[in-house]
N, C-alpha and C positions, 0 to 999 in steps of 0.2 A: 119741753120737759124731758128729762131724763128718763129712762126706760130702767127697770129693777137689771139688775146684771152688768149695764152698762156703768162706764166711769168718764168723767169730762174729761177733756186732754187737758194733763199738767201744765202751769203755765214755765218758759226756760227759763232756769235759773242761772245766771250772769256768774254766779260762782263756780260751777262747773265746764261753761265753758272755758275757762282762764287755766284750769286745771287740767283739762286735756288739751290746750295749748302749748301750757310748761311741760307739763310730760311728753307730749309730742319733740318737742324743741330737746329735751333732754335725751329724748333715744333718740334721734337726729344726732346729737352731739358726740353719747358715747358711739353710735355705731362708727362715724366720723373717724374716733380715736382708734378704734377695733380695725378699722381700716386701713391707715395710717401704718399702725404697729406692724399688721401684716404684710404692708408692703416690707416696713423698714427688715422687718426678719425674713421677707422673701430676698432683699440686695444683699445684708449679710450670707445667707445661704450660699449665695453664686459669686462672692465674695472671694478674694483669697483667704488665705487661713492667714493665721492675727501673727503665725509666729513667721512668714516672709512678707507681711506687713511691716514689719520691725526692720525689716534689713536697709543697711544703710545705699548712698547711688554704687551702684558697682557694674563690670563688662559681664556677667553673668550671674544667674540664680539657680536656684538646684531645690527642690520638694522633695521629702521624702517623707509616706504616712507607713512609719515602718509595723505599727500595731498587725495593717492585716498580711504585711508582707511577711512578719513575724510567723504568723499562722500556716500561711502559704508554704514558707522556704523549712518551715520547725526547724528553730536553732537547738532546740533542746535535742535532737539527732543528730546534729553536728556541733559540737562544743569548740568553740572558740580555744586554742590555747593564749594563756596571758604572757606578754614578755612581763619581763621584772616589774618595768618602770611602771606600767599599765594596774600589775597585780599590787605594786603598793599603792597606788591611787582606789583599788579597789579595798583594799584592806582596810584602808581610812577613811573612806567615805562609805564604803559598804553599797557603792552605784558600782553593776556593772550594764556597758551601753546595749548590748546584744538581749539581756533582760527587763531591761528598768527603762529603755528611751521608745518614747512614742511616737513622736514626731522630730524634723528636722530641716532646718533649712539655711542653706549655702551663700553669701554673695562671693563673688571672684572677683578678683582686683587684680587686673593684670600690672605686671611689675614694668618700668621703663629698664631696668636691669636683671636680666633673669638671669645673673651668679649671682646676684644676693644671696643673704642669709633665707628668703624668701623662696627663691630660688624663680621661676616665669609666674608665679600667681601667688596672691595671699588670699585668705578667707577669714569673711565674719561670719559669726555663725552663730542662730538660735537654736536651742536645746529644748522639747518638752519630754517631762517626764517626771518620775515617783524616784523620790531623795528626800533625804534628811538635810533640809535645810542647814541647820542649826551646826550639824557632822561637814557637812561641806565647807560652811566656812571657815570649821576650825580649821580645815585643810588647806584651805587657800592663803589665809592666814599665814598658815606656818610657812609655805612653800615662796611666798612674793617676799619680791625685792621691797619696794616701799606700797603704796594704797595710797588713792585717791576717792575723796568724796565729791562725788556730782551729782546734780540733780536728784541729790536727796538718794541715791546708790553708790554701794564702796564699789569701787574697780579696783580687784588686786590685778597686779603689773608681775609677771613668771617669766624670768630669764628662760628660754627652751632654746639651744643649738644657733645663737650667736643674735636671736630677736627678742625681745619683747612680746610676749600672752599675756593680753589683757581679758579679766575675766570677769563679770557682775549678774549675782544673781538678783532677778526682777522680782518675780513671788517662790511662793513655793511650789510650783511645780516649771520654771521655766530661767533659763541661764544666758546671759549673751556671752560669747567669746570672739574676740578679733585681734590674730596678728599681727595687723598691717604697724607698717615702720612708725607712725604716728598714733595717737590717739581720737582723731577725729572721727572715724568710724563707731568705735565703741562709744563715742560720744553723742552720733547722729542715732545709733539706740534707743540710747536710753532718751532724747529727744520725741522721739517717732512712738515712746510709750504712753506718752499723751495723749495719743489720737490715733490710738492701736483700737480703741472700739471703733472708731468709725467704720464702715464696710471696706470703701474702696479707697481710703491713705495706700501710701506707700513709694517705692520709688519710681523714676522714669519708665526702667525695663516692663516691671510690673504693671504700673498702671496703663502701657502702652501695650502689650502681649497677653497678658492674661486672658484675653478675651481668646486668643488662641489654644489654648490651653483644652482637651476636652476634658466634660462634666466628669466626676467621680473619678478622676487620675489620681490612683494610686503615688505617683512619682513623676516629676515634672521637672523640666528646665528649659532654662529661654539666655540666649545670649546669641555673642557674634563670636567669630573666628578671632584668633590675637591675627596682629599686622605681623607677627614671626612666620606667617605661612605662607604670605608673599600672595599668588598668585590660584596656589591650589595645594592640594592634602598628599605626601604621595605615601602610599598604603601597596606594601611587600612590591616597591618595585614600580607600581603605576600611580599613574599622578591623576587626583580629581579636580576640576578645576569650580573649586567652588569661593567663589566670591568673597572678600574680606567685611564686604556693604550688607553680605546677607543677616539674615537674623533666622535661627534656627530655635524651634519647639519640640522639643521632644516628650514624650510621655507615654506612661505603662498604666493599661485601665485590665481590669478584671472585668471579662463578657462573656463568661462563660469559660474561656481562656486566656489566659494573658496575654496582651496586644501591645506590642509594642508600635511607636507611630512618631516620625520624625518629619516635621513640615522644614521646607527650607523659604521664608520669605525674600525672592533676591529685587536685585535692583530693577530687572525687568525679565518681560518673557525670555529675550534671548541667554539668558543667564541657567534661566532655573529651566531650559532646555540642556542647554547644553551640563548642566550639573546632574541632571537625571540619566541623559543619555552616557553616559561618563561609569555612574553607579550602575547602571542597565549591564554596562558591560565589564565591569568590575564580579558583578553577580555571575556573568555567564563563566568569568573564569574560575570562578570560586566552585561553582557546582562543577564544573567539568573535572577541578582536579580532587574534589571529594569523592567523585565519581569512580576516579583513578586509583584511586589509595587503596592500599592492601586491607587498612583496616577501615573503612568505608562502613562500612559492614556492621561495625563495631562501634562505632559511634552517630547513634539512630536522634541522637536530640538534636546535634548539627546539620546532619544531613534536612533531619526537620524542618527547622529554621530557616534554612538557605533554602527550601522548597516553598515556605510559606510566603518569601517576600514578595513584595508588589509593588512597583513606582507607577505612580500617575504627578501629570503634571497640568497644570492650570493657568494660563498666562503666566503672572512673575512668582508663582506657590508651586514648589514640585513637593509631592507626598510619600514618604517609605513605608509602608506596612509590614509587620510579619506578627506570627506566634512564636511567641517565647515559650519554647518548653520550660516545666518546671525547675527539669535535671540542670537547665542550664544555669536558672536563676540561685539554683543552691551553689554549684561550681563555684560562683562567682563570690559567694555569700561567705565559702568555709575557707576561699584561698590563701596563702599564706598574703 
């Protein structure tokens, strides 16, 4: 018998376990997806950015996230003067680049004829930024020799000083340009925009360096030396002998200070010795004759610089370090 207070055990019901089995099964699944997602936005993260995803194969690439550099260098303390040609493209489009571009990125096509109209290199080249669509292409428009439609994007074609700019805006905030002698580039774009979500598309250079590259680089580039340098670099008089096989990284990260950092990957250890020890004493002439200089004194951001650097080398990786002072980075920012 039962006792007052007490209760007999329930007997299980068959329909609730099936129900904490599907729900089990179903947080099982989304957590699954939850996971999944996170990875997939953890590889985009460490990803290159989507607009040197786009670049077509080329002998080098060039990054620039000019928004914080923007902040850093304040153009708006140094105003750009416009030449003519620049100030009408401004007046009809109402873009100017020092204000309105956020990002950028470079491929280099070295030329087999450097007198070309090209002259030793062309460039393709993505644009991100704030523009009026609409305003832009009335301008492009007006300014092209004829227009092609591809892939479902107008390329206008702009005679500039003896070549062909070809130009095609993608959405509204981002633009491809490429001069090269042919169209096939500005073609490999707008191809490459298909599968500009994916994390890690892109070209050769890229998908092969990037991983060199360090995290949160402001500015970045990866290529080889052109075969016009023969043997080695020579810089105010001395020769560096840095390899034509090599593959160099260069990048500027914000750590407090701006860091500048140049890897050289060469063909082997004895290379990326000898191109360190080369630069080691390139350095010692530099500082000795800044040392010398009346105005020495007077120019405290170089002297800087040239006190910050630092070569290490690692079997076939030799490494340059310095700080970049700010004054330098504007110098370069306002030059004519």
């Amino acid at each position: 018998m039962t006792e007052v207070g007490e209760s007999a055990a329930a007997p299980a019901v068959p329909g609730k376990r099936k129900q904490f089995s599907l729900g089990w099964r179903l947080g099982a699944a989304v957590a699954a997806v939850l996971l999944v997602l996170f990875g997939l936005l953890l590889l985009r993260k460490n990803a290159p950015p989507e607009a040197a995803r786009l670049l077509p194969e080329s002998d080098g690439i060039v990054y620039i996230d000019v928004a914080p550099l923007r902040a850093a260098i304040r153009f708006e303390d140094h105003p750009v003067r416009h030449d003519p040609d620049y100030q009408r493209f401004v007046d009809a489009t109402g873009i100017q680049f020092e204000r309105d571009l956020d990002a950028a990125a470079f491929a280099l096509h070295q030329m087999a004829n450097p007198l070309g109209p090209n002259g030793p290199v062309a460039f393709s080249s993505i644009f991100v930024g704030k523009f009026d669509r609409r305003r832009l292409a009335t301008y492009l428009a007006g300014v092209a020799r004829f227009q092609e439609d591809y892939a479902g994007r107008q390329i206008y074609s702009i005679p500039v000083e003896g070549r062909i700019d070809r130009v095609a805006i993608l959405d509204s905030h981002t633009v491809a340009v490429s001069n090269t002698p042919t169209a096939e580039q500005i073609h490999s774009i707008l191809d490459r925009e298909r599968t500009a979500a994916l994390p890690f598309t892109g070209n050769t250079l890229l998908s092969r360096h990037y991983k060199d590259v360090p995290l949160f680089s402001l500015a970045w580039g990866i290529g080889k030396l052109g075969a016009g340098f023969g043997d080695g670099v020579q810089f105010l008089g001395f020769k560096i002998p840095l390899s034509v096989d090599a593959t160099f990284v260069g990048s500027l990260r914000w750590t407090g200070a701006l860091r500048l950092r140049v890897e050289e990957i060469a063909p082997n250890a004895a290379a990326a010795t000898l191109s360190a020890d080369s630069v080691e004493s390139l350095l010692a002439i530099a500082r000795t004759a800044e040392n010398a200089l009346p105005n020495a004194i007077t120019n405290p951001d170089t002297k800087s610089l040239l006190d910050s650097v630092e070569i290490e080398h690692h079997q076939e990786r030799a490494v340059l370090t310095a700080t970049v002072p700010l004054g330098v980075l504007q110098k370069m920012a306002v030059a004519p």
